[in-house]
N, C-alpha and C positions, 0 to 999 in steps of 0.2 A: 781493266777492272779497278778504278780508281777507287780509293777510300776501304779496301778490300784488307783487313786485317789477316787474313787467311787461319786465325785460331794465335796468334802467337800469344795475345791478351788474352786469359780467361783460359787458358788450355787444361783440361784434366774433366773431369766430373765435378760437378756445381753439385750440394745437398740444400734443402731448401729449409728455412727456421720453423719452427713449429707455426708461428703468425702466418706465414706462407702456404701451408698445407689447406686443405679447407676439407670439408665431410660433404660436402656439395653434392648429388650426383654428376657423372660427367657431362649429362644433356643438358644442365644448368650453370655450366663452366663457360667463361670467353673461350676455351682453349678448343671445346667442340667445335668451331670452325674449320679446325685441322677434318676432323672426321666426316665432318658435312664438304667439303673438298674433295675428298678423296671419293665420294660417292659419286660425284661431277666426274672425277678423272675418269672413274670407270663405266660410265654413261657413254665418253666421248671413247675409250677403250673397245666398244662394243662398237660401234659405227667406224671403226678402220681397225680389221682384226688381225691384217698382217704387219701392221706397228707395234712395236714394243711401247707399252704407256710406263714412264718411271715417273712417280709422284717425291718429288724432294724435300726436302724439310729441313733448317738448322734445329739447334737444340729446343727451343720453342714447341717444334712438333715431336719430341720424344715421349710420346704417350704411348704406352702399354695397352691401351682400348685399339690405337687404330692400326698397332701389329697386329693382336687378333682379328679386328674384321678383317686386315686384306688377305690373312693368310687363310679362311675361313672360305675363300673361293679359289676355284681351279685357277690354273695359271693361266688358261685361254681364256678367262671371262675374269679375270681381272686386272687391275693398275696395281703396278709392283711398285714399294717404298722404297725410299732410301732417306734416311732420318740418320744424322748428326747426334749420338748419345750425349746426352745431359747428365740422366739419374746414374746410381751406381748397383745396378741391379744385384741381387740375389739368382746365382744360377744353379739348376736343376739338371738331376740327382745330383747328391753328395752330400758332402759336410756344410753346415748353414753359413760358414766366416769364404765361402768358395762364395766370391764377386768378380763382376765380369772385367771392368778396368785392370786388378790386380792380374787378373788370369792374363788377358792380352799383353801386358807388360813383362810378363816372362815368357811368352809365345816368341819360338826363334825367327828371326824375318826369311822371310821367305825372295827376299829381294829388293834392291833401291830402286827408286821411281821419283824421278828428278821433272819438276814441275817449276813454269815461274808464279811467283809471288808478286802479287800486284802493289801498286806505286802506295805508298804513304806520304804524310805530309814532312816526317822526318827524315825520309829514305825512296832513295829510287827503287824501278824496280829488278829484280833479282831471281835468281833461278834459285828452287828447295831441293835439297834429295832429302827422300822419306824413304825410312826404312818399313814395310808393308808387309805384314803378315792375314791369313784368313782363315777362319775355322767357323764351324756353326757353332751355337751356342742353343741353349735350351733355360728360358727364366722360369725362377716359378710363379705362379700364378698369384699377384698383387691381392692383393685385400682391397676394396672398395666397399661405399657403403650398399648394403642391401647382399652380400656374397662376396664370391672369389672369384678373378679371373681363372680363366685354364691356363695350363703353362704353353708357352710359346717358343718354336725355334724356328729361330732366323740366323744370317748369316752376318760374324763381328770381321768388319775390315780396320784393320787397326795401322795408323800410317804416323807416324814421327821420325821428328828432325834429327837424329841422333849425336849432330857437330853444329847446334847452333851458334851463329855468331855472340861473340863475349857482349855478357852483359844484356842479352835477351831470351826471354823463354822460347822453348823450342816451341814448331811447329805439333801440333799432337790433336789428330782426328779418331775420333771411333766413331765408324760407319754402322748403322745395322740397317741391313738390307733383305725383303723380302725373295731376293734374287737369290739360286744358289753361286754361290763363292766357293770354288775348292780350289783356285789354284792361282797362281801367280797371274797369270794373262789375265785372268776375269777380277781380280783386284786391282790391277792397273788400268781397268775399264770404269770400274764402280767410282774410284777415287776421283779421276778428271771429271766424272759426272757430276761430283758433289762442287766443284768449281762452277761448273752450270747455272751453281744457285745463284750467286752474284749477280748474274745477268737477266737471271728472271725479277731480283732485287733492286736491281736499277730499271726495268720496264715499270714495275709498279711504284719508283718514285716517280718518273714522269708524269704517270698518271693523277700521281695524289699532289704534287706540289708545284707541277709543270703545269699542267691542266686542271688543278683543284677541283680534279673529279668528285673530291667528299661535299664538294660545295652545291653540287649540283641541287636543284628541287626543283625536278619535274613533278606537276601536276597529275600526269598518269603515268600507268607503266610504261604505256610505248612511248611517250615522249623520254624517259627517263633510258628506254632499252635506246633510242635512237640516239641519245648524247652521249651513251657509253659506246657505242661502236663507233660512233665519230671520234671520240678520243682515243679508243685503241688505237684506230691508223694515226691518229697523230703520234700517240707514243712511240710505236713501232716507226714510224721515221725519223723521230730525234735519236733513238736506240740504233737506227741502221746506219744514217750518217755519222754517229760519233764513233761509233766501232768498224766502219769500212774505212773510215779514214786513218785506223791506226793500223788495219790488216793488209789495205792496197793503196800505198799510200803514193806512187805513182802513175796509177792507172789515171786515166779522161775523169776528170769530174764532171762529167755529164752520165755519170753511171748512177747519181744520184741528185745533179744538180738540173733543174729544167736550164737553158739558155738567158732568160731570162732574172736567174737569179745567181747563177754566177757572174753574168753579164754587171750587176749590180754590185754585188760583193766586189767585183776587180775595179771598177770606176770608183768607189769610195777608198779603197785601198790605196790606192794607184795615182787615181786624181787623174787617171785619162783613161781613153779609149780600150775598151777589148780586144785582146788578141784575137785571130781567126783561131790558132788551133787553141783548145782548152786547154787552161791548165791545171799542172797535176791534182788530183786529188785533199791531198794535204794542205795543200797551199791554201785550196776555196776551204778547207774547213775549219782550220786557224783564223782566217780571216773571220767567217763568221761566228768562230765562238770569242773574236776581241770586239765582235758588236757588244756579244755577253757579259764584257767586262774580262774576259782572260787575256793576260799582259804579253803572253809570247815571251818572254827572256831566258833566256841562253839554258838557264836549267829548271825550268819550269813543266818538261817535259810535255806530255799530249795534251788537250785540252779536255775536260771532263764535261759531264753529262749534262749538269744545269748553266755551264757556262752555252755549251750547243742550243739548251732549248730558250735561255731567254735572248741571247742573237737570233736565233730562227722570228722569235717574235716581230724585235727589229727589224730584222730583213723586209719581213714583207709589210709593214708599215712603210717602208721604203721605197718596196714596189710599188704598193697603193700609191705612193705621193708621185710618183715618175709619173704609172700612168694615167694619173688623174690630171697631172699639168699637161702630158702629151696632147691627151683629149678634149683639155677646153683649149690648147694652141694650135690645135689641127687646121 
């Protein structure tokens, strides 16, 4: 999970400056995108009923609109959230200075849950224990313009570093999840789920910077639907090849290499001939993300995601040139 900060920067509840707020309605907000999402997730929710749909979210998606529409459907007919707290909510009943960060902060843990922490540019990477506690909570219902929301209860998964290393802020997630949470096992579910995000985070850089899918302009829809599903398989295979090569990293590289382009990757490599059996894994994928410009030295660790997808480019401009001379020397 390369370039994955895991919360150490930026950890606690953000409040936002008066210039930041707006009186907007939410359907005329950038942020309704979250909510227009979540109506998709549970679209696809209803055509496969015996999956569990969980719609994730960092702090971005901490909106108080799209707790209440999910919570507003049964659990079989909906997509269940799991959103990264931002705001510092006000929780219901009680006294008005009762806010959800302070409460989770003196909530006893309920147990450690030791996770790794992904690579930085200053730092390898490294395994966290969080101290994880769970309880529902109940907000009260926000002020927006036109009314009030209703008040809402969801489930706060609250996870911190409680021995971080000197001289860094600890690790420190609040979960709110439309899942119920009451006990240790099912918070040490919900938290590695919010790890998930990353990976769904790096699919959609492929897409936008790999493949400058924003750049697209097709003339009509379908032309437009047909270059987005062409780029999904390509994302989803720069995304498969860079993360099987750090999870199986001895297995046959033909689990994800055709012959023909590992074939090619080893002869540039190499400067000779292919072996008969393939080799491992990791090897063909180092080699192709130093098409990409990644240097391979000693602590430079795996190779990352855009290093993969602009070698991947290479590669096969490489292939094309093989067998394009094969075929006029035939």
């Amino acid at each position: 999970m390369e370039g994955w900060r895991g919360g150490r920067s930026g950890s606690g509840p953000r409040s936002q400056s008066p210039s930041q707020r707006t009186s907007k309605p939410i359907a005329e907000q950038e942020r309704y995108r979250w909510l227009a999402g979540d109506r998709g997730a549970w679209e696809i929710t209803q055509t496969c009923p015996a999956t569990l749909g969980v719609n994730l979210a960092d702090r971005e998606g901490d909106i108080q609109e799209w707790l209440v529409a999910a919570r507003r459907r049964e659990p079989p007919q909906r997509a269940e959230v799991s959103i990264r707290a931002k705001c510092h909510r006000r929780l219901a009943p009680g006294a008005p200075q009762r806010y959800v960060w302070a409460e989770r902060q003196q909530t006893p843990s309920l147990g450690p849950l030791t996770l790794p922490l992904a690579r930085q540019p200053e730092r390898p990477p490294l395994q966290v224990t969080l101290a994880v506690t769970a309880t529902p909570v109940t907000f009260r219902g926000a002020r927006r313009p036109g009314g009030k929301l209703p008040p809402i209860e969801v489930s706060a998964v609250y996870a911190k570093e409680p021995s971080p290393p000197p001289g860094e802020a600890p690790v420190e997630w609040l979960l709110l999840t439309s899942l119920p949470v009451r006990d240790f096992a099912r918070a040490c579910t919900v938290v590695p789920w919010y790890r998930c995000r990353w990976e769904i985070a790096l699919f959609f850089r492929v897409l936008k910077q790999g493949c400058q899918i924003e750049q697209v302009r097709g003339q009509t829809e379908q032309r437009l639907l047909n270059a987005l599903a062409l780029y999904v398989i390509v994302a989803w295979r720069i995304h498969n090849i860079t993360m099987a090569g750090r999870a199986y990293p001895e297995v046959s590289c033909e689990i994800v290499f055709e012959p023909r382009a590992w074939h090619t990757l080893y002869t540039m490599q190499h400067h000779g001939h292919p072996p008969p059996p393939p080799p491992p894994l990791r090897e063909m994928v180092r080699s192709l993300a130093q098409l990409g410009g990644f240097l391979a030295r000693t602590r430079d660790g795996e190779p990352g995601i855009k290093a993969i997808w602009q070698g991947y480019q290479r590669l096969h401009d490489f292939i094309y040139a093989i067998e394009t001379y094969r075929t006029v020397n035939a």
